[in-house]
C-alpha positions as YAML, in Angstrom:
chain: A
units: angstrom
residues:
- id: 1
  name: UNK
  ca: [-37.11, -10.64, 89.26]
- id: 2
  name: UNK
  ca: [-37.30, -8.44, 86.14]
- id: 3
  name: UNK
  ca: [-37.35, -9.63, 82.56]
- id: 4
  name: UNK
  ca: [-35.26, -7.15, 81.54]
- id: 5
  name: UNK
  ca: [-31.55, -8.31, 80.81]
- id: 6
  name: UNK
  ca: [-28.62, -6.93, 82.87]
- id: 7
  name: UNK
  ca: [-26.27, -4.56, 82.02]
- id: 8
  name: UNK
  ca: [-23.79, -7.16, 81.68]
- id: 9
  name: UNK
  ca: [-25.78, -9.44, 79.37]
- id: 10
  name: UNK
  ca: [-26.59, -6.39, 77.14]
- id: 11
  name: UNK
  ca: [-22.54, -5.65, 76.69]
- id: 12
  name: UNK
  ca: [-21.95, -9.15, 76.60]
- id: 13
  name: UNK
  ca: [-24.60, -9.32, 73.35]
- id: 14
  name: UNK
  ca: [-23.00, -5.83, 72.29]
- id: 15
  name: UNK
  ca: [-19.74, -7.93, 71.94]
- id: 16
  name: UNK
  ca: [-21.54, -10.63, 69.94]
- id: 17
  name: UNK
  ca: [-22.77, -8.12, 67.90]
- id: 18
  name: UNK
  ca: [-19.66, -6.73, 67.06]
- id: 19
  name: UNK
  ca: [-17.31, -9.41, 66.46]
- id: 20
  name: UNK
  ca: [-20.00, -10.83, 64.10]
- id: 21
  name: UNK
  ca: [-19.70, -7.80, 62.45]
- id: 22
  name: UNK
  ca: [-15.96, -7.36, 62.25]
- id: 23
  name: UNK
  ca: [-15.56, -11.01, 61.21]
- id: 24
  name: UNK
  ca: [-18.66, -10.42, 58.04]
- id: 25
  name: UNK
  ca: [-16.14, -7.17, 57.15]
- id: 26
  name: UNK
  ca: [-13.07, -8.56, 57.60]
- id: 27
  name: UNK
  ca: [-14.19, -11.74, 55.36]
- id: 28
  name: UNK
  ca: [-15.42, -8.64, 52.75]
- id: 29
  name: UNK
  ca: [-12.59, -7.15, 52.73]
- id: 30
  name: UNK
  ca: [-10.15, -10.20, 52.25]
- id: 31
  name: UNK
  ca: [-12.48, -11.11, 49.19]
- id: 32
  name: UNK
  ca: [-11.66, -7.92, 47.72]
- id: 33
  name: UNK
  ca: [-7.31, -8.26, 48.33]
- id: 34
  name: UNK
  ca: [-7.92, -11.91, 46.94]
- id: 35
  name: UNK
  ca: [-9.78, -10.39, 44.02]
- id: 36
  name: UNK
  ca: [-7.17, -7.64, 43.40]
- id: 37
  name: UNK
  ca: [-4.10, -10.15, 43.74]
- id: 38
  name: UNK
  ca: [-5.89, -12.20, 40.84]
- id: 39
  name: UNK
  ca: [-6.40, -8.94, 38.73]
- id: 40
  name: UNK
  ca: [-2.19, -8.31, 39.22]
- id: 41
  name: UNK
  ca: [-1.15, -12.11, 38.57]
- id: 42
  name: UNK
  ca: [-3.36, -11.60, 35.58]
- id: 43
  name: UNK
  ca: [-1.97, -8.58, 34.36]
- id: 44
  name: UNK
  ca: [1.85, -9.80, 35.13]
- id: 45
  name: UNK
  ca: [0.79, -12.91, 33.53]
- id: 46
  name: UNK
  ca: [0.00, -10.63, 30.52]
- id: 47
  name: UNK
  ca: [3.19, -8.60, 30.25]
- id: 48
  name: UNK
  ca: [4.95, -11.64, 30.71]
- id: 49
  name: UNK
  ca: [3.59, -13.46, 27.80]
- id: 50
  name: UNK
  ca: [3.31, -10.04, 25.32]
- id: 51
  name: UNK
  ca: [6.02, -10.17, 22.69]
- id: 52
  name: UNK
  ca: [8.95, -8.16, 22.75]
- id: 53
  name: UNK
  ca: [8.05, -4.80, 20.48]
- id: 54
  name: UNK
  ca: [9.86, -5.07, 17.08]
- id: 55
  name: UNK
  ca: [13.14, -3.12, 16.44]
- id: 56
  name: UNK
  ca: [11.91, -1.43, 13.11]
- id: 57
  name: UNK
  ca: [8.64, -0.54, 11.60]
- id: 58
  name: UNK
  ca: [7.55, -0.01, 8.13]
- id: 59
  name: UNK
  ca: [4.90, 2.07, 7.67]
- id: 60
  name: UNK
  ca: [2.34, 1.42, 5.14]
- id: 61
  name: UNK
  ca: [-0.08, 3.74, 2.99]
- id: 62
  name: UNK
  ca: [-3.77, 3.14, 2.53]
- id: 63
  name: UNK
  ca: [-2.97, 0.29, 0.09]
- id: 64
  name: UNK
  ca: [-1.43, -1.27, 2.17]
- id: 65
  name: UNK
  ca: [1.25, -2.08, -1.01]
- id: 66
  name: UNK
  ca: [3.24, 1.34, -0.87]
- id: 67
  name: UNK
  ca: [5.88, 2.06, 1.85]
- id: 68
  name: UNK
  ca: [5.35, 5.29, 3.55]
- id: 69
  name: UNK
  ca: [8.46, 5.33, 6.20]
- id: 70
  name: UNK
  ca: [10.34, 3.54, 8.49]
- id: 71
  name: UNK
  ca: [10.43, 4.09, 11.80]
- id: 72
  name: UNK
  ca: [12.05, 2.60, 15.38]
- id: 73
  name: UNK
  ca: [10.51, 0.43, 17.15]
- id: 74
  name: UNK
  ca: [9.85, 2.07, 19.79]
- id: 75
  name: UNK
  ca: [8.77, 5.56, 18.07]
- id: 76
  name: UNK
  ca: [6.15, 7.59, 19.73]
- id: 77
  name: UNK
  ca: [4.49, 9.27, 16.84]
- id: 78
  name: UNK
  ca: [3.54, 5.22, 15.57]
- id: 79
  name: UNK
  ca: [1.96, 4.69, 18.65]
- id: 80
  name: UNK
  ca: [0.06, 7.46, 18.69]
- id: 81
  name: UNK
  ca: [-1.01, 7.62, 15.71]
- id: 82
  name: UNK
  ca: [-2.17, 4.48, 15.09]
- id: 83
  name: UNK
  ca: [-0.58, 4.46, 11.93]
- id: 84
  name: UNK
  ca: [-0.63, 0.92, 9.52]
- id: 85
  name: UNK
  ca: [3.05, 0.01, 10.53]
- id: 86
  name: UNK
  ca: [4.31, -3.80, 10.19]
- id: 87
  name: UNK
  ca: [7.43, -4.97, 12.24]
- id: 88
  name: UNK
  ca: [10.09, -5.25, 9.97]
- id: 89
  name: UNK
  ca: [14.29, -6.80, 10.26]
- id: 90
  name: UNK
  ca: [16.48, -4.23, 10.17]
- id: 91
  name: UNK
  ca: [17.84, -5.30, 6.98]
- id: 92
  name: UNK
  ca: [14.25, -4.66, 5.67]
- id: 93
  name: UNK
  ca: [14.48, -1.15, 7.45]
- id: 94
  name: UNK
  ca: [17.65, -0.70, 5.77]
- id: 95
  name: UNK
  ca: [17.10, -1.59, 2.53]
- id: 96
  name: UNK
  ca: [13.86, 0.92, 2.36]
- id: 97
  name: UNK
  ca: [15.88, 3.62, 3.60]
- id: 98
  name: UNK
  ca: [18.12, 3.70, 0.77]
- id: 99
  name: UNK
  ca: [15.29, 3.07, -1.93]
- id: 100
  name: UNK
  ca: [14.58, 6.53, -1.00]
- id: 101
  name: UNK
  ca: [11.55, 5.92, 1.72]
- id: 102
  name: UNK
  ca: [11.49, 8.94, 3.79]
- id: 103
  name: UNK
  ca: [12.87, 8.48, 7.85]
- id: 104
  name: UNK
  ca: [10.46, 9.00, 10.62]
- id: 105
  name: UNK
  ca: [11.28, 12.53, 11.41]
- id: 106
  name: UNK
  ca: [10.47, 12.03, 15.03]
- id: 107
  name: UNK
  ca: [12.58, 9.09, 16.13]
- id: 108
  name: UNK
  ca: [15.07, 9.05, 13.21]
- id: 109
  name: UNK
  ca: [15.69, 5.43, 12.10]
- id: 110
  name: UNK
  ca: [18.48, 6.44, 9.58]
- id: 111
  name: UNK
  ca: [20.35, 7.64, 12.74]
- id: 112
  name: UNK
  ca: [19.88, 4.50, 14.58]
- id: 113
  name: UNK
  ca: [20.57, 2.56, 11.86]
- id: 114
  name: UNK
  ca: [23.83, 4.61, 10.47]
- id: 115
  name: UNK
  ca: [22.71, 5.40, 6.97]
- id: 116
  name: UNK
  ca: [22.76, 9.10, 6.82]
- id: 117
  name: UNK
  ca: [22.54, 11.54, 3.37]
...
């Protein structure tokens, strides 16, 4: 008899070989779907919790004392910019409108908010 191993024994460690790889991969690659579906239940988790965005915005100057405009909510240009804005009522919006503080020309408060000139 030879010491070499058979055919058969040689597929039959082939096999070994491979399912102990598949298994090592498979267990690699669930860690990463487990890992992603904590990184989206986070980040639902998040949008969940974040407050709703305010309906009006004041925008502040450098001071910080003297009102600048008013914008929507929702107004692109504030976002953007990264302008000093605080969340106002729309009374508040309302009421600095008619002192004379100019509108956001881009998403037009005064329209939203019926006062127009």
């Amino acid at each position: 008899m030879t010491d070499e191993p058979s055919r058969l024994q040689l597929l039959h460690f082939t096999r070994r070989v491979v399912v102990q790889q598949a298994t090592a991969a498979l267990a690699q690659v669930d860690g990463w779907i487990a890992a992603e579906e904590r990184r989206e239940a986070e980040r639902r988790r998040g949008q969940q919790a974040r407050p709703a965005p305010p309906d009006w915005l004041v925008q502040y100057g450098r001071d910080r004392a003297s009102i600048e405009a008013v914008h929507t909510g929702d107004c692109w240009a504030v976002a953007k910019s990264k302008r000093h804005c605080r969340p106002a009522t729309r009374q508040q919006a309302a009421d600095a409108l008619r002192q004379q503080v100019p509108p956001c020309p881009c998403c037009r408060p005064d329209t939203a908010l019926g006062i127009l000139d």
